[in-house]
C-alpha positions in Angstrom: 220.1 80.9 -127.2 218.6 78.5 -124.7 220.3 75.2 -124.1 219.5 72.8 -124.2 218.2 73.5 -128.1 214.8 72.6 -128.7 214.1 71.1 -125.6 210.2 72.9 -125.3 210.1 72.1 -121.2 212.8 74.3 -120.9 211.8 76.7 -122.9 208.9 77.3 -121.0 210.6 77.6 -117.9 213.3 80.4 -118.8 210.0 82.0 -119.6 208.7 81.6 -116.6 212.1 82.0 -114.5 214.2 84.8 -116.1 212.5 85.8 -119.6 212.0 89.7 -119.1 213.3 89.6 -116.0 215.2 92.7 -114.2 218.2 91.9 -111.4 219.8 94.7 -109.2 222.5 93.5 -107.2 225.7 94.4 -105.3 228.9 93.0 -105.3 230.7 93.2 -102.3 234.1 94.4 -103.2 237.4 95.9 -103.1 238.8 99.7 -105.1 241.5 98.0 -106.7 243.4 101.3 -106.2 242.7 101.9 -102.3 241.8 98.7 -100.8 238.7 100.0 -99.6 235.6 97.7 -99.2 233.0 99.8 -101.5 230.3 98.3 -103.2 229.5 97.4 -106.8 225.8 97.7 -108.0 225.1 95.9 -111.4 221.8 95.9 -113.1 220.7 93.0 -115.6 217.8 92.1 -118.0 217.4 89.6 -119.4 215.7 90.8 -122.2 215.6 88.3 -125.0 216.0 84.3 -125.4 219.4 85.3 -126.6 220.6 89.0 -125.6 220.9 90.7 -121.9 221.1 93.9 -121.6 222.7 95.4 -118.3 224.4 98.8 -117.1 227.1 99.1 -114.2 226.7 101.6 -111.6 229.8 100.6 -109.2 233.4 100.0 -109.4 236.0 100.5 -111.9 233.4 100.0 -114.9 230.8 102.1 -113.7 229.4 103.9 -116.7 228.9 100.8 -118.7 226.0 100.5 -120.7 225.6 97.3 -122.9 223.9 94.4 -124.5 225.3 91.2 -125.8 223.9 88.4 -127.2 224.4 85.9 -124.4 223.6 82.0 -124.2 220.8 80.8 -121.6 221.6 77.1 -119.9 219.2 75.9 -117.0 221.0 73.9 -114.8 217.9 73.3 -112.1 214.5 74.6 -113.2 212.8 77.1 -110.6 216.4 77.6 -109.7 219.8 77.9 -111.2 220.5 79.3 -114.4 223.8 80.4 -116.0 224.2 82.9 -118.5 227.4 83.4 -120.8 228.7 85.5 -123.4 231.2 87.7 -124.8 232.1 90.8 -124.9 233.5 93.0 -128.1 236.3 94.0 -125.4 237.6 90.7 -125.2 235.9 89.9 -121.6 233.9 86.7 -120.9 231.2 86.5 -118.7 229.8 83.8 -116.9 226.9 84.5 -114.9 224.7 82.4 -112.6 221.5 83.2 -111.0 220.5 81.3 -107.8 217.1 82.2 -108.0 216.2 80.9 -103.8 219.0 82.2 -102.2 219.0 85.5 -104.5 222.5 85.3 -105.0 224.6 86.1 -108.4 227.8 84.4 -108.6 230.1 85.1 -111.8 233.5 84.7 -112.8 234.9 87.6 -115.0 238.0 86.9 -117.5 238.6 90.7 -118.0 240.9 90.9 -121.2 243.6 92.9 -120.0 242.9 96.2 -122.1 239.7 96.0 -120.4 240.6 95.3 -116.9 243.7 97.9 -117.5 241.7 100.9 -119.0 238.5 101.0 -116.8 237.5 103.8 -118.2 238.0 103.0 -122.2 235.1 100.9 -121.4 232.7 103.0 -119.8 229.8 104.9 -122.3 227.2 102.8 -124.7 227.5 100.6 -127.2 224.7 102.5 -128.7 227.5 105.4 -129.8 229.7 104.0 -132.4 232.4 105.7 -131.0 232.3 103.8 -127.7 231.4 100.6 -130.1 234.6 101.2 -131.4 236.9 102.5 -128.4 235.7 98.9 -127.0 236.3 96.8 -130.1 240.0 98.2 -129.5 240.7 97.3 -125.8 240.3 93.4 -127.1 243.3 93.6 -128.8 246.0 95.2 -125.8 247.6 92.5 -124.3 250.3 89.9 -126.0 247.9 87.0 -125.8 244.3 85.8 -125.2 245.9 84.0 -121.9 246.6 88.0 -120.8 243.5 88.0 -118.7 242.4 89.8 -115.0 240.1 86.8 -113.3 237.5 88.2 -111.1 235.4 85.7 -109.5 232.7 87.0 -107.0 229.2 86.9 -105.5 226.5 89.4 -105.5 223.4 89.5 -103.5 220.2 90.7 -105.2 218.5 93.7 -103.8 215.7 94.1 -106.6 214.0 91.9 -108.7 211.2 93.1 -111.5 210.1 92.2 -115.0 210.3 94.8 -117.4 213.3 97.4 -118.9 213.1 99.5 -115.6 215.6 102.6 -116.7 217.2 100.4 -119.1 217.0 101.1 -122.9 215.3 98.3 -124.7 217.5 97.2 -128.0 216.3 95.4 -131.4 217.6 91.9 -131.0 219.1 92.4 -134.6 221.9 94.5 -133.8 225.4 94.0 -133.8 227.1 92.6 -131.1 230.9 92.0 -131.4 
């Protein structure tokens, strides 16, 4: 969903800023098992008014393949916009796009059976068996407060409109 809510100005401009819009970008980053600086290539659409769709190709998650439905607040036309949602692993993502500099900041509150068990979230939402697997690593942990915070910047290395390699999903289907 776009806020704010039927505000049509700014309707118009996600259209014209980030509807159908494709990001790649790279974290730069740490293995959280070496040390070593390595980095971590995420790729994003924004493919509805309220659903992204995105895969991970670095880091501990790599092998992730996902859409959520996601809300859409402008914070400066032409160029900041932040995009939020959560995920059926517990996670919450929020996600903003300086659209000048290029730059992706987001902060990450990893539930801990996600953060913990890498890769228990890797493989597609589209398999009901990942669907599932996921659902699960929500509910490890002994409270909602039992969260890995990952806050970081990622510069952007491509930007297209289109689904580029990405699958393109029916805004209808289940999300959590």
């Amino acid at each position: 969903m776009i806020h704010p809510e039927g505000n049509q100005a700014v309707q118009e401009q996600w259209k014209k800023d980030i509807g159908d819009l494709h990001l790649l970008y790279d974290y730069d980053a740490k293995n959280p098992e070496t040390g070593a600086s390595e980095k971590w290539r995420y790729e994003m659409w924004f493919s509805h008014e309220d659903r992204i769709t995105y895969a991970i190709h670095g880091g501990p998650m790599a092998g992730r393949y996902n859409y959520q439905k996601a809300d859409y607040q402008c914070i400066r036309p032409g160029e900041l916009w932040q995009c939020n949602w959560l995920e059926e692993t517990g996670t919450i993502v929020s996600l903003v796009y300086d659209i000048p500099n290029k730059k992706i900041t987001t902060l990450l509150a990893f539930s801990i059976g996600h953060w913990s068990k890498p890769e228990s979230a890797h493989g597609d939402k589209r398999d009901p068996k990942d669907f599932e697997r996921w659902r699960g690593l929500a509910k490890i942990g002994d409270s909602q407060t039992a969260r890995f915070l990952l806050n970081d910047q990622a510069d952007i290395v491509e930007e297209f409109r289109g689904k580029g390699d990405l699958q393109p999903i029916d805004p209808s289907w289940p999300t959590l």
